[in-house]
SEVEXPA-576742 format. One record per residue (C-alpha): residue number from 1; x, y, z. Coordinates in Angstrom, 2 decimals, padded with zeros to 5 digits. Layout:
% SEVEXPA-576742
> NUM|X|Y|Z
...
***
This chain:
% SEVEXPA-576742
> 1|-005.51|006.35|-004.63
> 2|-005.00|002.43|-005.66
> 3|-002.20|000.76|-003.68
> 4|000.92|000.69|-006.53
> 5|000.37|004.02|-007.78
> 6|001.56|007.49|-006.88
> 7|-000.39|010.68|-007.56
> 8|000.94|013.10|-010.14
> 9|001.06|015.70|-007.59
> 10|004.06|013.78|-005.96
> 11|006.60|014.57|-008.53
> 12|004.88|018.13|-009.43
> 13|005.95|018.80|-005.29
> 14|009.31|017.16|-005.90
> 15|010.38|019.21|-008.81
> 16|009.10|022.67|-007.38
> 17|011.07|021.50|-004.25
> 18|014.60|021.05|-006.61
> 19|013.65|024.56|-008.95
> 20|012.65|026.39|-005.71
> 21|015.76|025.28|-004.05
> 22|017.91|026.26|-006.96
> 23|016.41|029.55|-007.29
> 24|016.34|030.44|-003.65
> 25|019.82|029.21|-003.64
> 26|020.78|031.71|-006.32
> 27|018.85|034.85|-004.78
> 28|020.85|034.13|-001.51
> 29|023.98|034.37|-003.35
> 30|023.16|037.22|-005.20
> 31|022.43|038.94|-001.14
> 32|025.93|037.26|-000.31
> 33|028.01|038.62|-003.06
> 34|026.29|041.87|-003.71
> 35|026.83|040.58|-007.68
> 36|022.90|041.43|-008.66
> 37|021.30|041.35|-011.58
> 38|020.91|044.24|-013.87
> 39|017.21|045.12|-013.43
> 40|014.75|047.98|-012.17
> 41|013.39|046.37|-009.23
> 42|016.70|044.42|-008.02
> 43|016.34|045.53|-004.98
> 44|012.84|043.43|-004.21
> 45|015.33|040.29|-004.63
> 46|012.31|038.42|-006.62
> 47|014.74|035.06|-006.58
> 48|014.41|034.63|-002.75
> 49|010.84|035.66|-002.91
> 50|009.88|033.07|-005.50
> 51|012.68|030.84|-004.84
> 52|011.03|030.38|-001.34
> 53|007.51|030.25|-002.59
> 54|008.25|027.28|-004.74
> 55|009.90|025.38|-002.07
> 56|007.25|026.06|000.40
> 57|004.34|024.85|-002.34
> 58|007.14|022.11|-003.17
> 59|007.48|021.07|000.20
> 60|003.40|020.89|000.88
> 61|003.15|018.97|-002.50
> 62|005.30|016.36|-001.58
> 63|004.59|015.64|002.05
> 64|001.04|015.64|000.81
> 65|001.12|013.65|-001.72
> 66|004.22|011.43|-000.84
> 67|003.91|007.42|-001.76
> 68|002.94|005.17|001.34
> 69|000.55|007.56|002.84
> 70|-002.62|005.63|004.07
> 71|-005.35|008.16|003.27
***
């Protein structure tokens, strides 16, 4: 990578990190409250499940990838 730019990847990590945060955030609530959605398989709680994924990949992306690194 040329010194000035920043990869792609950076804001790819940084926006899983905000959608995996707001959809982990809402699968926690829905454990909190008990207020779940109206679906078959509720009970898997698929929000936290992806909701975490996505902030884990989110995470990686952006510590990776994150301006400043000498690599």
């Amino acid at each position: 990578m040329l010194s000035g730019h920043i990869s792609i990847w950076f804001f790819i990590g940084f926006l899983l990190t905000i959608y995996g945060a707001l959809i982990m955030g809402y699968g926690l609530f829905e454990l909190a409250t008990g207020l779940t959605a109206n679906v078959i398989l509720a009970g898997l709680h698929a929000p936290v499940w992806w909701g975490g994924l996505l902030l884990a990949l989110g995470l990686f992306y952006s510590l990776r990838f994150r301006p400043g690194r000498n690599s």
